[in-house]
N, C-alpha and C positions, 0 to 999 in steps of 0.2 A: 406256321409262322409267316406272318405279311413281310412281306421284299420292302426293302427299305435302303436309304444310301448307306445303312452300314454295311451292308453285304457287297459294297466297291469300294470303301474306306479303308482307312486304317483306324486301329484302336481309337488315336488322336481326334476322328472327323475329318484328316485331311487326305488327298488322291495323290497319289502317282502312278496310272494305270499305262499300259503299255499299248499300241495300238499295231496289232499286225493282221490288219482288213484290205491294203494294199490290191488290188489286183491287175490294171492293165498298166499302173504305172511301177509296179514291183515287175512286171515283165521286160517294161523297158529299163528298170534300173540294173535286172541282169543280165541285160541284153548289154549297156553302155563298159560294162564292167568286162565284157568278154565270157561270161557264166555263158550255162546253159538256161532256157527257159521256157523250158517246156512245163507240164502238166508236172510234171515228177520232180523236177529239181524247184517249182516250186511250192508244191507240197512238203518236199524235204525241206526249204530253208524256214519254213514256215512253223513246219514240227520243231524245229532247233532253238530254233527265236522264244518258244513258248517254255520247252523244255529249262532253258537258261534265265529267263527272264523273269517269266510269271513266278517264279517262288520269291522274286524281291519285291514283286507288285501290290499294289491294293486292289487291283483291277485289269482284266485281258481283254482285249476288242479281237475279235474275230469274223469272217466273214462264213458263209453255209459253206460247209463240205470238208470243214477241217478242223481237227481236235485240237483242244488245248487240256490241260488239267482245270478241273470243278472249282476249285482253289487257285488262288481268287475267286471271286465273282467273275463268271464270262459275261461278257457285253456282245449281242448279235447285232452287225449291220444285216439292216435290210431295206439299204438301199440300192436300186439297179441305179446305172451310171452311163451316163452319155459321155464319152470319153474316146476321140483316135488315138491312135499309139504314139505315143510321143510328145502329147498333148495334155492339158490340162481339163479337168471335169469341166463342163461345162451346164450342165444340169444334171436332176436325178427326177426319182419316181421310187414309188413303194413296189418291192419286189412281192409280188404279188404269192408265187411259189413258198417265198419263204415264209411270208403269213401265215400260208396253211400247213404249216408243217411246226406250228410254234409249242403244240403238245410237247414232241418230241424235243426239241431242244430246251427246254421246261428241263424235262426229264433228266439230261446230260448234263444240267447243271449251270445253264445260260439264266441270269436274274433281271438283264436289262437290256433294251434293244436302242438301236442305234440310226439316227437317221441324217444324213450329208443334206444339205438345202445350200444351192448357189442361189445367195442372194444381190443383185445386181436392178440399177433403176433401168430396164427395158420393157415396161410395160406386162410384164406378167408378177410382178409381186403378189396380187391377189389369187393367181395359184396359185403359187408357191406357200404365200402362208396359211390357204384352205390344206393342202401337201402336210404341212408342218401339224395343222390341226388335229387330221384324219392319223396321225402318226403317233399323236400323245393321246388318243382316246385311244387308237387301238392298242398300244401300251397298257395303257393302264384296265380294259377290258381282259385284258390278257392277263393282269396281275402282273405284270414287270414294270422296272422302271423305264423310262424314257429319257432316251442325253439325244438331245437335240444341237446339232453342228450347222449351223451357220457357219457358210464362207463368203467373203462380199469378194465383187471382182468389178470392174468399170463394165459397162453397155459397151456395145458398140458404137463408137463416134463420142464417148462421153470425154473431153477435154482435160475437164475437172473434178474428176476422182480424185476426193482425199480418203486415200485409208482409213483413219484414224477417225473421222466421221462418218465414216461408211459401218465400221464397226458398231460405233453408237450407236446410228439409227439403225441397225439389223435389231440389236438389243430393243430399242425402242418399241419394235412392231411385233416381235416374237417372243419377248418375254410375256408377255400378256398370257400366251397360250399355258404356263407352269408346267414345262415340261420338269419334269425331275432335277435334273442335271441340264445347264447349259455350256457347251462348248465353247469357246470364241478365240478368232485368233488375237496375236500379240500386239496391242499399237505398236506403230513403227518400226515392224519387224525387230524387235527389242535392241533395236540401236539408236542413238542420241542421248537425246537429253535425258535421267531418270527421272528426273522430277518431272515431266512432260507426261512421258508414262506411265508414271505413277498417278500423273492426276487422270490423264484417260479411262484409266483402270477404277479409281474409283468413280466415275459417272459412270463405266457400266453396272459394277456393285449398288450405286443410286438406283437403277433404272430396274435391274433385274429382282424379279421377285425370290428367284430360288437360287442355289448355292450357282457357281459359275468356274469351269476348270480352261487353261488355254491349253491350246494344241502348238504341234510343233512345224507347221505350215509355213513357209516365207521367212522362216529363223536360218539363217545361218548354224552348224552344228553347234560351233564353239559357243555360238553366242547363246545358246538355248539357257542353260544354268542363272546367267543373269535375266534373262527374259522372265524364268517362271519365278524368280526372289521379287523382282521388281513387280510381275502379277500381283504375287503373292501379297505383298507390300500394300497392294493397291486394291487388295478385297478377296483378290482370285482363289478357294480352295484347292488350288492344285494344280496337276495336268495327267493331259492325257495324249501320249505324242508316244509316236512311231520313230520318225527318219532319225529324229537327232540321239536316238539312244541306239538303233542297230545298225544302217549303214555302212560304221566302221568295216563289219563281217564283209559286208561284199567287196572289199577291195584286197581281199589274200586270198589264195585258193581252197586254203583249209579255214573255213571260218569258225567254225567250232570253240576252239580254245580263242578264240577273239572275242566271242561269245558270254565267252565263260569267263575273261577276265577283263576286258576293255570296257565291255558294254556293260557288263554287270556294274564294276566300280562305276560307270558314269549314273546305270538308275540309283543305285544309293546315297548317290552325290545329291542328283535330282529328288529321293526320299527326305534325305537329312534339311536340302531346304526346305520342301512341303512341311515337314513336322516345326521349324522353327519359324515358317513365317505364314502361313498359310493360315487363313478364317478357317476354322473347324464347318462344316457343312449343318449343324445343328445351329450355330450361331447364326449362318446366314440367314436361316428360316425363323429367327427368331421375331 
């Protein structure tokens, strides 16, 4: 059977997939919390997160070297990441490792791969979107899908960074490429005006050829829920967002049963709006 976004959907056409790909900045978030974080605790918070989550998901993002359940559909990052501790990504690159080893996670039950691109005007965008290119062939070479993540961030010295247009034209240069799935974060960090983001949201839906899900990047927790309705509103099938669904766990010492009740009720919450306002992914491609 050919891979297809129904194997990260829900029945409906619409995503609410979970993202626990996290790696040097899940160290410093157990580090800020007083956790341990080492190799093992965060392997274990990692195993737990999947364990509780992925059964309310459409969709699981994972990074190499750590299990989730088949069910969902897994999504593999394979992106390596230029990133100091305590810092924000700065750039990435195709992990080259995890390329060749794509047999295998095939096999365990991974349908889509996943690739981070900081997009920013400092003179290297024509790498970055040859980077983005090289990343939706070798997807689809491979027979997976491709969810392509664009983040815009200001250059260095840039004055006049607007968000909110820095979004659109990533859309702009990168849709082109039809990756599967496009990522993109929230205009205005989903606060202000709705109607503002609602119209932002639909000139990325304009622009973008294939379905388009937000992440949960630069949201506020709280604010997350109206962030992904007002997407939603505005074209977006869905999300796919880590921090503002699990986080909670890391501030008690047992997070397990926060897990299992905090976080859960918040993905279902985040379900119930995808399936009520969200473009079904079949539609977008129409």
């Amino acid at each position: 059977m050919n891979t297809t976004l129904r194997d990260l959907a829900y029945q409906d056409g619409t995503f609410a997939m979970v993202a626990m790909d996290q790696r040097e900045s899940l160290r410093t978030m157990l580090a800020e919390h007083g956790r341990p974080d080492d190799a093992a605790a965060i392997t274990a918070f990692k195993a737990a997160v999947a364990e509780q989550l992925a059964p309310l998901a459409s969709g699981f993002l994972i990074d190499t070297g750590y299990d989730a359940p088949a069910e969902p559909g897994l999504i593999l990052a394979v992106d390596a990441l230029v990133q100091e501790r305590g810092g924000p990504v700065t750039d990435t690159f195709l992990d080259r490792d995890v390329l060749a080893n794509l047999a295998a996670e095939k096999a365990r039950g991974v349908v889509a791969l996943k690739l981070l691109v900081i997009w920013k005007r400092d003179g290297e965008e024509a790498r970055r979107l040859e980077l983005a290119r090289e990343f939706v062939d070798v997807s689809r070479t491979a027979g997976l899908l491709s969810v392509l993540e664009p983040v815009v961030q200001p250059a260095p010295g840039e004055d006049d960074f607007d968000l909110d247009e820095a979004i659109v034209a990533a859309a702009e240069a990168l849709g082109p490429l039809r990756p599967n799935l496009y990522k993109a974060q929230v205009p205005s960090r989903g606060v202000g005006d709705p109607a503002a983001i609602v119209k932002t949201c639909e000139r990325i839906t304009d622009i973008l050829p294939v379905p388009w899900v937000v992440l949960s990047n630069g949201v506020a927790r709280d604010d997350f829920p109206r962030a992904v309705e007002l997407a939603c509103s505005g074209g977006a099938s869905g999300c796919l967002a880590g921090r503002a669904l699990w986080t909670p766990a890391l501030e008690v010492e047992d997070y397990i049963p926060v897990l299992a009740d905090r976080c859960r009720t918040r993905l279902a919450e985040i379900a119930e709006i995808v399936h009520r306002t969200a473009r079904p992914w079949r539609a977008a491609m129409a």
